[in-house]
C-alpha positions in Angstrom: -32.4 -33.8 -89.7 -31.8 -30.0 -90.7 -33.9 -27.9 -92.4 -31.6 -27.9 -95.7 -30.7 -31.8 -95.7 -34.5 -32.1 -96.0 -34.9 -29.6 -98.7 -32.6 -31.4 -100.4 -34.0 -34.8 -100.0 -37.3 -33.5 -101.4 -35.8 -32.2 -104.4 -33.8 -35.3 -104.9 -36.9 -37.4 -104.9 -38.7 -35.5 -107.6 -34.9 -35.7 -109.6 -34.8 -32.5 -109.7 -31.5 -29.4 -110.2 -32.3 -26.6 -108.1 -32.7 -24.6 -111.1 -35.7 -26.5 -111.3 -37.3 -26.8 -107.6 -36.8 -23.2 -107.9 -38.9 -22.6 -111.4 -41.5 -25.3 -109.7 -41.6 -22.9 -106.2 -41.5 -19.5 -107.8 -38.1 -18.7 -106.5 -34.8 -17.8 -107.3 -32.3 -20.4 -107.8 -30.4 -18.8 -105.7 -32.8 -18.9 -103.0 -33.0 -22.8 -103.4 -29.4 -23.1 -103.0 -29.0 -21.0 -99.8 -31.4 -23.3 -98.5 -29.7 -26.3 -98.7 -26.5 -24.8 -98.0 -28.1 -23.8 -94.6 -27.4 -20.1 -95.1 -31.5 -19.1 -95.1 -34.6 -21.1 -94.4 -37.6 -21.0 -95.8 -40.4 -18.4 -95.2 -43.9 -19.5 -94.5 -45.2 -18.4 -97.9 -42.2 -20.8 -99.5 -43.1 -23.8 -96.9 -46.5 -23.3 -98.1 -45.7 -23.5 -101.8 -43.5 -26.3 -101.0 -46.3 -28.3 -99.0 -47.8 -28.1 -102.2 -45.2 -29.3 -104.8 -45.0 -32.2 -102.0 -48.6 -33.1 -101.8 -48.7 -32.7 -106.1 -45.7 -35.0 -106.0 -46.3 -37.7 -102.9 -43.6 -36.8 -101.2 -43.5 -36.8 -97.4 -43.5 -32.9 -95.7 -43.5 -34.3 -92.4 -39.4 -34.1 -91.5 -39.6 -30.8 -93.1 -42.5 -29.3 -91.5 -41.2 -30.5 -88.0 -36.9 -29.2 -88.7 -39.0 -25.8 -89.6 -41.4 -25.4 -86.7 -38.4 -26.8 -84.1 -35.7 -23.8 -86.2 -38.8 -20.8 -85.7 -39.2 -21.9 -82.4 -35.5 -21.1 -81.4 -35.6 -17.9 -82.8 -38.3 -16.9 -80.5 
């Protein structure tokens, strides 16, 4: 999967608006919804911060981490 289906997914599974992912992650809503509308991607600082709102929540970072490292990789 992509980078923003994931983002999505995770958000989903904590039930959560993106108004909210975003308050939870110290972003910008706005920031949350270019994300899953595959306009940006995250930075490692908001991976980080979302590796954490995962482990805090059980939810699985793995197909995230992996559509991140295989998107930074491209732009190389």
């Amino acid at each position: 999967m992509d980078i923003s289906s994931e983002i999505k997914i995770i958000r989903q599974k904590a039930f959560m608006t993106q108004e909210a992912f975003a308050k939870e992650l110290k972003v910008a809503f706005s920031t949350v919804n270019r994300w899953e509308s595959g306009k940006t991607y995250p930075n490692i600082s908001a991976m980080k911060q979302i590796k954490i709102f995962c482990d805090n929540n059980n939810i699985s970072f793995d197909e995230l981490q992996s559509a991140w490292l295989s998107k930074t990789k491209e732009k190389k």
